[in-house]
C-alpha positions as CSV (number, residue, x, y, z in Angstrom):
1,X,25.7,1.4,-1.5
2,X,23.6,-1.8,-0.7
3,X,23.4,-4.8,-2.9
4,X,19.3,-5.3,-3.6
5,X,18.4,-8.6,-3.6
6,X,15.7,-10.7,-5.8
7,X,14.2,-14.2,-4.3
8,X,12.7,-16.3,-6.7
9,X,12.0,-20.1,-5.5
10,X,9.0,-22.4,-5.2
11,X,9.0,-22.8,-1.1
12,X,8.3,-20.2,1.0
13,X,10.3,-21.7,4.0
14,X,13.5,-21.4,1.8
15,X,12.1,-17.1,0.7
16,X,11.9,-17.1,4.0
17,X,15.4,-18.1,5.1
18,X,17.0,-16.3,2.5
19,X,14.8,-13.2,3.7
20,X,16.5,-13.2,7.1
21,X,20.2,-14.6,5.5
22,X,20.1,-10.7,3.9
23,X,18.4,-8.5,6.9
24,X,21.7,-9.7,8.4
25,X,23.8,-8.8,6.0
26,X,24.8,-5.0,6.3
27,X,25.9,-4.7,3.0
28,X,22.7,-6.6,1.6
29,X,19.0,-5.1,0.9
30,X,16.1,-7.2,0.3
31,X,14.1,-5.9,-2.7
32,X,11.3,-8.5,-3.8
33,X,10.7,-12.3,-3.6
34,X,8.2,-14.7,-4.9
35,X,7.4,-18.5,-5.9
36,X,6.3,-17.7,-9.3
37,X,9.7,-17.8,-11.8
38,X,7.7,-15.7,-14.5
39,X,6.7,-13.2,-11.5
40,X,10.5,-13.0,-11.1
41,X,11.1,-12.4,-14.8
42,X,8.2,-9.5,-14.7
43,X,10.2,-8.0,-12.1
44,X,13.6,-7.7,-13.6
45,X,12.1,-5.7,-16.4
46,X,10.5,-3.5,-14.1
47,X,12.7,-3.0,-11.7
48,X,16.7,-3.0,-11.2
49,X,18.5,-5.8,-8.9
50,X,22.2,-6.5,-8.3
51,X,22.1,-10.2,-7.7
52,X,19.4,-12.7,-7.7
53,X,19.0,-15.9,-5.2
54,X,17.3,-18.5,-8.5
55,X,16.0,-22.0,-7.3
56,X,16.3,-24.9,-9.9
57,X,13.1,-27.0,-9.8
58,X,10.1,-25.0,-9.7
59,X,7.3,-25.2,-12.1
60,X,6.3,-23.5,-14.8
61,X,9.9,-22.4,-15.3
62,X,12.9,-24.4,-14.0
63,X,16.0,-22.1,-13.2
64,X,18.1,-23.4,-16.0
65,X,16.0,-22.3,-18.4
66,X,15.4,-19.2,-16.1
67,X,19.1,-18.3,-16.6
68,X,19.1,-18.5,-20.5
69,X,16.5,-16.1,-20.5
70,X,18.2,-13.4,-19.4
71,X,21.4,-14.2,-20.8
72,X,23.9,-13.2,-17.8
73,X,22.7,-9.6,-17.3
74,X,22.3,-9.7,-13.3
75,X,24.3,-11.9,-10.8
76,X,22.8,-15.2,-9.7
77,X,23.1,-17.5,-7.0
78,X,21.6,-21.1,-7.3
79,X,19.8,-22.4,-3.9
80,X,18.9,-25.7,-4.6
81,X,18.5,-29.2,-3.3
82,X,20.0,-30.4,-6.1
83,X,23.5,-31.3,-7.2
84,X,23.1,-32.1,-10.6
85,X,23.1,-29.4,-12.3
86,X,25.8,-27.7,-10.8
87,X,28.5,-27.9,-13.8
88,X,25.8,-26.8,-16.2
89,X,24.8,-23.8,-14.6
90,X,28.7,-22.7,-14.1
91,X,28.6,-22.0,-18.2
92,X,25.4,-19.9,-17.8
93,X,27.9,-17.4,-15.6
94,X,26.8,-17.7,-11.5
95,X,28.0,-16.7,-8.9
96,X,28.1,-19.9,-6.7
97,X,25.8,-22.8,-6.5
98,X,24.4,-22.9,-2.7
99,X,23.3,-26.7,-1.7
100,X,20.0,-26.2,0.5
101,X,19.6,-26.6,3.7
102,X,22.0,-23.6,3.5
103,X,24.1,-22.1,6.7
104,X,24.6,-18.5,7.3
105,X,28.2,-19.1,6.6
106,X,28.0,-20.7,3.6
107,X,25.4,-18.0,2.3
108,X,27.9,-15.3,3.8
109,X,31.1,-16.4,1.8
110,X,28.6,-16.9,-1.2
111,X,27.4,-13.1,-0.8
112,X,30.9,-11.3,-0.4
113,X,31.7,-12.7,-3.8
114,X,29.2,-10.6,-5.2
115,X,30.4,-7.6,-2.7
116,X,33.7,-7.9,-4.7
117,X,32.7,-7.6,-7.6
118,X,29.9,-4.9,-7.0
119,X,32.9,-3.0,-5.6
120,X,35.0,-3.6,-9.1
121,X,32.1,-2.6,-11.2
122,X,31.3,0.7,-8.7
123,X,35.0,2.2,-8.8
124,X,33.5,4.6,-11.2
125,X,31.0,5.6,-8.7
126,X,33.3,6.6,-6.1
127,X,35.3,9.1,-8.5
128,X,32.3,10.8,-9.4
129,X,30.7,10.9,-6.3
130,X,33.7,13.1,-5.5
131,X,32.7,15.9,-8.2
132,X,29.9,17.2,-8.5
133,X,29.5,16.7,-12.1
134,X,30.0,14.1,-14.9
135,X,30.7,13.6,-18.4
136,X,28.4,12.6,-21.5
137,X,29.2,12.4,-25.3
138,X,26.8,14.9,-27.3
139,X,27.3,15.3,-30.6
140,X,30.6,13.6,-30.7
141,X,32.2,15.5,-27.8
142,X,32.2,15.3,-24.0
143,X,30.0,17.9,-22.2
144,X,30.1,18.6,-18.2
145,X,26.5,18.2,-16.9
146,X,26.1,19.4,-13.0
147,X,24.2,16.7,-11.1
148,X,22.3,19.4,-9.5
149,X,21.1,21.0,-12.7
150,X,19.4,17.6,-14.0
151,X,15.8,17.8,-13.4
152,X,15.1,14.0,-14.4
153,X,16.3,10.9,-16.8
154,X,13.9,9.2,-18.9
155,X,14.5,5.9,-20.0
156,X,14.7,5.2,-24.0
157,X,15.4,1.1,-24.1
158,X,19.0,1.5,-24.7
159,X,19.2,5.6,-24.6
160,X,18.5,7.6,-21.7
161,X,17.5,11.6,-22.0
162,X,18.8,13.4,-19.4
163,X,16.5,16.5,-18.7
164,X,18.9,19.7,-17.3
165,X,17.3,22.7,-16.3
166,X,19.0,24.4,-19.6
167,X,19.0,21.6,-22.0
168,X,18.7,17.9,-22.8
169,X,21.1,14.9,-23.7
170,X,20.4,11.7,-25.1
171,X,23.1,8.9,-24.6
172,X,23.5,5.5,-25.1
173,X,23.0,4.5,-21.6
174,X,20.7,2.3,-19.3
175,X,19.0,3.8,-16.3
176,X,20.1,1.1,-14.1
177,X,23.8,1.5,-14.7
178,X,22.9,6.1,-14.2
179,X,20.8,4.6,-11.3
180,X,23.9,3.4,-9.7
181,X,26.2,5.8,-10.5
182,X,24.2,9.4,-9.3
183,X,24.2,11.1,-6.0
184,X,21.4,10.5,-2.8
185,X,19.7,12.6,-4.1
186,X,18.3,11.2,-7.2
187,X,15.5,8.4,-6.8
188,X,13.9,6.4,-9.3
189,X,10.4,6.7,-9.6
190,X,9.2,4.5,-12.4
191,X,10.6,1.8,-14.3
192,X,11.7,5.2,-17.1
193,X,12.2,7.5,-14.9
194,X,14.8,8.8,-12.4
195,X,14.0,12.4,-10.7
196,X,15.9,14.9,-9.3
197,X,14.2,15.0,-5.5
198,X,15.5,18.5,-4.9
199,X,13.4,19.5,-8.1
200,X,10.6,18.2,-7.3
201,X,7.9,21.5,-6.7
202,X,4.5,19.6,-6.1
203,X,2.8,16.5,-5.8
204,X,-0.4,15.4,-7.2
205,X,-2.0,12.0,-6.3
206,X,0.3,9.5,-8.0
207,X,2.1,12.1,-10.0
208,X,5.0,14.2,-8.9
209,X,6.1,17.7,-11.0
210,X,9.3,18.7,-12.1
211,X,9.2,22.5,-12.4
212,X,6.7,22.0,-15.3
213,X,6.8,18.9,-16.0
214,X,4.6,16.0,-14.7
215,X,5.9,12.3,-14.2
216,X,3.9,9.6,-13.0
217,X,4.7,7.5,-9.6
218,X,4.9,3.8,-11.3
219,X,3.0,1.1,-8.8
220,X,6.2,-0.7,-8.3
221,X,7.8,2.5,-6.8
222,X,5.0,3.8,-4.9
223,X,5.6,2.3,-1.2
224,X,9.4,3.6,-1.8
225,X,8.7,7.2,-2.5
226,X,6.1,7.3,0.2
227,X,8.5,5.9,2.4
228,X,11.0,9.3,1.2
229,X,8.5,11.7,1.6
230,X,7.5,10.6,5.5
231,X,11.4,11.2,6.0
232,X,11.1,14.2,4.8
């Protein structure tokens, strides 16, 4: 599993540095960058990342103030020009503090810090992955559900319903931590909604069908799925 990455700073130069930094880095996928802090903020609600690259000064929104925003939810790496506030930001939870003009190497040992971790926090995944099946609490006991007999997963804030071809399940769970967790075949289609690909039966425009049930393609995810379906 690749870590997707989130660029948010003021100079394109340095986005576009950090851009090529990652399509080097196997383990590393580049997800989305821009110059606009409260761009980057729109993003994180719409879309999961595993680790955002966060420059300091930039306007509207410095990066300090960036990072007590969203409270230590997704890895962050500071790239900055600036050394002062490098103690500060340590309380706020990043992962390293990356003085620019940044080398390779120093961006490298930055990013396998984050590998380690990702790797902690995804020992779960591996022991799954080797069932075909998981786990939730329904009605205060545990009941097997069959990855392949979930048609989809909707997002409820901080529920999920997962949608079996028998029966339903709501948990307290977030579809970015079931995003990271399900097999291949599973791909997340808008911001509340993973599908089942192998259930998929037709699709309509922007809309795909489960069996009978419609879901809408969300404009974050379109280039994605369209990029699955040519594969297919």
């Amino acid at each position: 599993m690749k870590i997707k990455c989130l660029i948010i700073d003021d100079e394109p130069l340095a986005i576009r540095l950090l851009e090529d930094y990652i399509s080097k880095t196997y383990f590393l996928e580049f997800g989305f960058s821009t110059v606009n802090p409260l761009m980057g903020l729109q993003k994180m609600k719409e879309e999961s990342y595993d680790l955002v690259f966060l420059d300091i000064q930039m306007p509207e929104l410095n990066g300090m103030d960036f990072l007590k925003i969203i409270k230590n939810k997704t890895p962050i790496i500071l790239t900055t020009a600036y050394s002062d506030f490098a103690l500060e930001s340590y309380e706020y939870g990043v992962v390293d503090y990356l003085l620019k003009p940044i080398s390779y190497d120093r961006f490298y040992k930055s990013v396998l810090r984050v590998k380690d971790r990702f790797l902690e926090n995804s020992s779960e995944k591996s022991i799954i992955e080797e069932n075909d099946f998981f786990f939730v609490k329904s009605e205060g006991k545990k009941v097997k559900v069959h990855f392949q007999e979930i048609l989809y997963i909707e997002g409820l804030r901080d529920y999920v319903n997962i949608k079996t071809t028998s029966d339903e399940f709501i948990i307290l769970e977030n579809l970015k931590n079931l995003e990271n967790l399900l097999p291949k075949y599973f791909k997340r289609i808008h911001k509340s909604y993973i599908v089942n690909l192998q259930k998929i039966t037709s699709i309509d425009g922007n809309k795909v069908f489960i069996e009978k049930f419609p879901i809408n393609i969300g404009e974050t995810y379109k280039v994605s799925f369209q990029n699955w379906f040519k594969s297919q």
